[in-house]
C-alpha positions as CSV (number, residue, x, y, z in Angstrom):
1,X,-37.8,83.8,-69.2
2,X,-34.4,83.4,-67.6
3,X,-32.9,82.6,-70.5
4,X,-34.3,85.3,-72.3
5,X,-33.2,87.5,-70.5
6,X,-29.4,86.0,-70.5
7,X,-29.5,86.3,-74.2
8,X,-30.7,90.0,-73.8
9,X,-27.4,90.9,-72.2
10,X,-24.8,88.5,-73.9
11,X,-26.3,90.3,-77.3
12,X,-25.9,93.4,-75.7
13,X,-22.1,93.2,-74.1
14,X,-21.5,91.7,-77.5
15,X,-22.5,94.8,-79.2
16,X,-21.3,96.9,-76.8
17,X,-24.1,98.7,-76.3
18,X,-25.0,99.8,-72.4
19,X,-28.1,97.7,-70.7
20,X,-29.3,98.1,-67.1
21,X,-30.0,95.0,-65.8
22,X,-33.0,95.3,-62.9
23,X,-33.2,92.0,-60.2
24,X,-36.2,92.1,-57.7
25,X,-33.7,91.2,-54.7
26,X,-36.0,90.5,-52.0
27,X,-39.9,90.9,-51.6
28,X,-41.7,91.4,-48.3
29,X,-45.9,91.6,-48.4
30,X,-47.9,90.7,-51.5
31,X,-46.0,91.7,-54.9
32,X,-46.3,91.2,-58.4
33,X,-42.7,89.7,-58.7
34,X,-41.0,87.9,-56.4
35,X,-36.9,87.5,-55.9
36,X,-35.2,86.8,-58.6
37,X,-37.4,88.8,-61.5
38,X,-35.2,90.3,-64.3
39,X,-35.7,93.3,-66.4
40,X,-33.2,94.6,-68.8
41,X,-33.2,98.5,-70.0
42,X,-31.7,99.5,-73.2
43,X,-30.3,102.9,-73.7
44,X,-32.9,104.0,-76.1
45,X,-35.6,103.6,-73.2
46,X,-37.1,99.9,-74.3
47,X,-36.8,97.0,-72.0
48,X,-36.9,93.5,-71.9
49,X,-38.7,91.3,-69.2
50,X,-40.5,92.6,-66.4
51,X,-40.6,93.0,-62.5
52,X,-44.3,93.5,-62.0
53,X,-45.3,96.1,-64.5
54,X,-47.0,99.1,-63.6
55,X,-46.0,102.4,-61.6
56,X,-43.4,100.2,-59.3
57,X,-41.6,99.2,-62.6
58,X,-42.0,102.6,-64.1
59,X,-40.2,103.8,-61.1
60,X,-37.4,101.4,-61.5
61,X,-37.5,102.3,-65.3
62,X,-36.6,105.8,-64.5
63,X,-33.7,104.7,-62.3
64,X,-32.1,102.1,-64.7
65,X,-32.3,105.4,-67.0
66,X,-30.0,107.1,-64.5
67,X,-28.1,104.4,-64.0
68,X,-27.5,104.4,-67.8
69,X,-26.1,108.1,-67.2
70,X,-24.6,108.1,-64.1
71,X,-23.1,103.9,-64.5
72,X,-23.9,103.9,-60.4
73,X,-25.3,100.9,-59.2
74,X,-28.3,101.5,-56.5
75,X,-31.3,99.8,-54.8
76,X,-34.9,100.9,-55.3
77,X,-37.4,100.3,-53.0
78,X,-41.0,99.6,-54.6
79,X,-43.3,100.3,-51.8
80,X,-46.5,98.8,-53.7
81,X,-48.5,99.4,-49.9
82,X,-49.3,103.4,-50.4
83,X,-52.8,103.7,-52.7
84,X,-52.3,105.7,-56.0
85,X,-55.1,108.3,-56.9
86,X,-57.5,106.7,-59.2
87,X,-55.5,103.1,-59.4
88,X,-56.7,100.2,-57.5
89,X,-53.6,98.4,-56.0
90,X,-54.3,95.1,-55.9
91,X,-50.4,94.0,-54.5
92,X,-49.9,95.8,-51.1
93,X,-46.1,94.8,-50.5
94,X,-42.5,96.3,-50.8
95,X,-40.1,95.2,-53.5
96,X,-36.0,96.0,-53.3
97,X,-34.5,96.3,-56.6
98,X,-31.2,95.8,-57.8
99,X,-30.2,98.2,-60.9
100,X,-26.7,97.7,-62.3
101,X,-25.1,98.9,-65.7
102,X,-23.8,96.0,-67.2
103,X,-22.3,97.1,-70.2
């Protein structure tokens, strides 16, 4: 998926056309993803690759999008540990995420 994911940005920065790239950076607890997990977020809203799916990458979704806007690069904290009316959680840990504009 690594790969993938490379090639998702080199096409990108080729094209010039803006991407987010989104790296779990460290983990603590029980999470989907664990350090090192890649997404990449077009401007038009679809991604490529995934760091856990769900609300915690919808969250981090929504801040690549403003990172897309605003081109500042930010950490988000994923805290997978607080229950979500009418979801069962079945992680229970905290994620860090990296966002950064790379094109």
């Amino acid at each position: 998926m690594q790969d993938e994911i490379y090639r998702e940005l080199m096409s990108a920065i080729e094209k010039k056309q803006p991407v987010v790239l989104a790296t779990v950076a460290r983990t603590r607890g029980s999470t989907p993803r664990k350090t090192g997990a890649k997404m990449v977020v077009r401007k038009d809203g679809s991604f490529f690759g995934t760091i856990g799916g769900g609300c915690g990458e919808a969250e981090v979704w929504q801040e690549a999008m403003e990172v897309l806007a605003d081109g500042k690069a930010r950490i988000v904290t994923v805290d997978l540990t607080e229950p979500t009316d009418g979801e069962d959680k079945i992680c229970g840990g905290v994620m860090d995420v990296f966002v950064e504009r790379m094109a």
